[in-house]
C-alpha positions in Angstrom: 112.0 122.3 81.8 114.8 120.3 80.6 116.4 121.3 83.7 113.9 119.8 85.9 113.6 116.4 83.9 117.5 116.0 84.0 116.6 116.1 87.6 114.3 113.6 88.0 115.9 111.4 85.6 118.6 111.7 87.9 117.1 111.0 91.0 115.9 107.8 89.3 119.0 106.0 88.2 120.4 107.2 91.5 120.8 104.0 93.4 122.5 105.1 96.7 120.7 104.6 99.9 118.1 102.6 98.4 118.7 99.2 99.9 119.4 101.1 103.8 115.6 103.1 103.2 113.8 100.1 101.8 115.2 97.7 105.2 114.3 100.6 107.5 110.7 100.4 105.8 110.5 96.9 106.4 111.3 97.1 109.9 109.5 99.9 111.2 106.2 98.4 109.1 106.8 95.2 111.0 107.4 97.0 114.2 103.9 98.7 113.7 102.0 95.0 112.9 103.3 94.0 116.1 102.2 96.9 118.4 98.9 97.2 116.8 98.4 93.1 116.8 99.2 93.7 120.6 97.4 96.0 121.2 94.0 94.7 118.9 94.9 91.0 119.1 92.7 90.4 122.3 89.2 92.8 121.2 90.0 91.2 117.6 89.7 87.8 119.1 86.8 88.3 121.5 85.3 89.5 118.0 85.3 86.6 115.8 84.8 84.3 119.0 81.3 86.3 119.3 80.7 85.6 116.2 81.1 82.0 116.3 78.8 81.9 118.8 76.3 83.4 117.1 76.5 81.6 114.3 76.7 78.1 115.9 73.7 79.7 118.1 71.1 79.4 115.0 
């Protein structure tokens, strides 16, 4: 058991690699906003313009 919390203790004041992950992270999430505001961005907007017009309608 002590074994194993030596372990994670290590892994957590183990700083290496941490910046490199965290801008990959960043980049592929904004990748992903992109493609799926590309891909959604037109149904998404026919959306709320429907419901403008409904609302304006009353």
């Amino acid at each position: 058991m002590a074994r194993l919390m030596q372990y994670f203790f290590s892994l957590a004041h183990d700083d290496d690699g941490d910046v490199p992950g965290w801008v990959l992270i960043t980049l592929m999430t904004a990748g992903l906003v992109i493609l799926i505001w590309g891909l959604a961005g037109p149904a998404l907007s026919a959306v709320f313009e429907q419901a403008i017009d409904r609302v304006t309608a009353f």
